[in-house]
N, C-alpha and C positions, 0 to 999 in steps of 0.2 A: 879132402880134409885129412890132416894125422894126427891120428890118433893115440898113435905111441910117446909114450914118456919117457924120459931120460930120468932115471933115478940116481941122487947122488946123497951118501948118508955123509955127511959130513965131520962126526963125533964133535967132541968138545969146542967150539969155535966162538972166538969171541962175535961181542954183536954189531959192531961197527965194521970188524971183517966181512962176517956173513950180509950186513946191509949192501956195504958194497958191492958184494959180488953178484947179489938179489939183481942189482941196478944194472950190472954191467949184463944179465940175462935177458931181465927187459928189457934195454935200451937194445940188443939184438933183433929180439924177435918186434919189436915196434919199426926200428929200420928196413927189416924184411918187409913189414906189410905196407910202409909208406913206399919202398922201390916197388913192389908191385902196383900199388896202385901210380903212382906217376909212371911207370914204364911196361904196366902191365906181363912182367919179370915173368910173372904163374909160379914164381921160386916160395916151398916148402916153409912152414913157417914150425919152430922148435917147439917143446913143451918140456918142463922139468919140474919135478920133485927131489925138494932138498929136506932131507932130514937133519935136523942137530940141535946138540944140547949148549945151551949158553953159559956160563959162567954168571953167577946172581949182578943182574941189569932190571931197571925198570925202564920202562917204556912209554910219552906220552904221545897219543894221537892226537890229529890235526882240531878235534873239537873237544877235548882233552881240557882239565883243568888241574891247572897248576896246585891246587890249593888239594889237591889230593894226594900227593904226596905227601907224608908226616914227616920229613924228616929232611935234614938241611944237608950241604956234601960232604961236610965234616962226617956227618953221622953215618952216610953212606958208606963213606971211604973205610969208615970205623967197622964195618959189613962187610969190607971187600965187596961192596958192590957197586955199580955206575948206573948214571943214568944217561937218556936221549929223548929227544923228540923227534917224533918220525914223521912220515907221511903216509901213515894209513887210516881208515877211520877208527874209529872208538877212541875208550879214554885211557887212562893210567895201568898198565900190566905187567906183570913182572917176568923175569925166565930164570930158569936157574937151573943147576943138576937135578937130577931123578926127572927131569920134565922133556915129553916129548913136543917140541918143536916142528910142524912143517911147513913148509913153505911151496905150497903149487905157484909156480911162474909159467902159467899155460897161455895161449891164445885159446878165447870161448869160441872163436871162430869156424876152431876144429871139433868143438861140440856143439855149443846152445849159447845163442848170444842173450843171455837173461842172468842179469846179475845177482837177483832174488832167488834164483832159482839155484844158483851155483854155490850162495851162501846155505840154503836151507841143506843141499846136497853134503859139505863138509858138516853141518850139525848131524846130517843122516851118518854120516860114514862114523862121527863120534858113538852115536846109538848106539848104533849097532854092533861095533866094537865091545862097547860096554855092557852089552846083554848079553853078548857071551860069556860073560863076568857074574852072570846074574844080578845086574844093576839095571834098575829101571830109568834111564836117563830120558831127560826133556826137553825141550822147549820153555822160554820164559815170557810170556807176552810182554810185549816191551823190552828187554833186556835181551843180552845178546850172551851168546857162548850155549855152551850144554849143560844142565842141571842136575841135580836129585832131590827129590821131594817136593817139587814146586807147587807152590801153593798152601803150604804151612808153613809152621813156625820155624823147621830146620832145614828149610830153603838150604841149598847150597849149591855149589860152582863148583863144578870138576873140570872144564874145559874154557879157554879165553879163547874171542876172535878176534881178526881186525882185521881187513881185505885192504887191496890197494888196487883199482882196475884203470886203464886210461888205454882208448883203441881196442876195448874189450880183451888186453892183456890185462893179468892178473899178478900180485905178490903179495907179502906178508902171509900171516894164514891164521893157523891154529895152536894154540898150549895147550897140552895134555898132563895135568899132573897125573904120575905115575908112582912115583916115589918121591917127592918132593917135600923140602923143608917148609911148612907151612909157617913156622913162624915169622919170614920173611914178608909173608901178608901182610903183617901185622903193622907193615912201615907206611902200609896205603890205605885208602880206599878203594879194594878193588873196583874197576872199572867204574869208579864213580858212583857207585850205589852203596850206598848206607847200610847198615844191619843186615847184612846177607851175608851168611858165612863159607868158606873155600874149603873143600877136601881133598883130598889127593887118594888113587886106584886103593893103592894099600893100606889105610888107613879101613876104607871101606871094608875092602876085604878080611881085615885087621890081619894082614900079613908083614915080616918087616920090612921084605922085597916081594916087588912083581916083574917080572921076566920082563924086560924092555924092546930085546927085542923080537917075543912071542907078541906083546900089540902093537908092533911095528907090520908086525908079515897080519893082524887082523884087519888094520886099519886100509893098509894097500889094497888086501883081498877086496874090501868094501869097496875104494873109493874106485877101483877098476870096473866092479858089478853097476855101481851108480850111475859112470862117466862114459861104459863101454871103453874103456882104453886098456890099453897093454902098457906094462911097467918092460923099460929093455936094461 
């Protein structure tokens, strides 16, 4: 099994680029495990972590409703922003500057083939990033991403997910507002859920910036303690 990760931070990238090149990682490491198994190869199968910030896109998942979107592409365009529908689960998310984006394209192969388990594990690694913050971040029964407050009135959402796994490879991943324009919220429903409102790191902290890439190097520390893997 390997374990090591290929990390690649990609900066600014738009999200049709970055989709693609998601695809052309998977579609690698899935050819690798389909040659082994038809020819029993025993050939090494990749894993990578893609960091990057998108340029303002919203995003619909595969069970995803259109009617969450508030706004028509005239209005978008008027945003500098685009839209796409993808293939990953969950529903309507946005990406933009100040937001940290990742993307694991791993085989579970090379750790734990439990797709719940791999999901709860990127909520762990959001946590605990975030307690270093002195932020008490959570879980939302029923609802997906990482939280603050849950269960009262000022519920809110500091982190989106949406997974994409097929062969027990994995893509898409996690938003981390860090410094982000929240007003862009404001054009959706996030994730489909009503009356719940979205924060971003520095807001929290009531800072104007937070170091981007100081929860970059917290977020890795994590997800390497979690996964037992090594970043190369």
């Amino acid at each position: 099994m390997n374990k090591q990760i290929k990390l690649q931070d990609l900066g600014l990238k738009d999200y049709k680029q970055t989709w693609d090149y998601q695809e052309q990682l998977f579609r690698g490491i899935v050819d690798t495990k389909i040659k082994n198994r038809r020819e029993a190869a025993g050939l090494e199968t990749d894993n990578f972590f893609l960091f990057v910030e998108h340029p303002h896109v919203y995003t619909l998942g595969k069970s995803g409703d259109m009617s969450n979107l508030l706004v028509d592409v005239a209005q978008l365009k008027a945003k500098n922003a685009t839209f796409y529908k993808v293939n990953r689960g969950g529903d309507i998310t946005y990406h933009g500057p100040g937001q940290i984006v990742g993307y694991p394209i791993i085989d579970l192969d090379n750790f734990f083939t439990d797709i719940h388990k791999y999901l709860r594990f990127l909520e762990e690694m959001i946590i605990l990033t975030l307690a270093e913050y002195g932020l008490k971040a959570e879980r939302s029964p029923g609802e997906t991403g990482v939280w603050l407050d849950v269960g009262t009135p000022f519920a809110r959402k500091i982190c989106a997910m949406g997974v994409r796994a097929s062969r027990w490879v994995t893509m898409h991943g996690f938003a981390l507002n860090v410094n982000a324009n929240l007003g862009y919220f404001d054009l959706m429903i996030p994730c489909g859920i009503r009356g719940k409102a979205v924060t971003s790191l520095n807001v929290e902290l009531a800072q104007k910036t937070v170091d981007e890439a100081e929860v970059k190097e917290k977020l890795l520390k994590h997800f390497c303690h979690l996964f037992e893997a090594e970043f190369l």
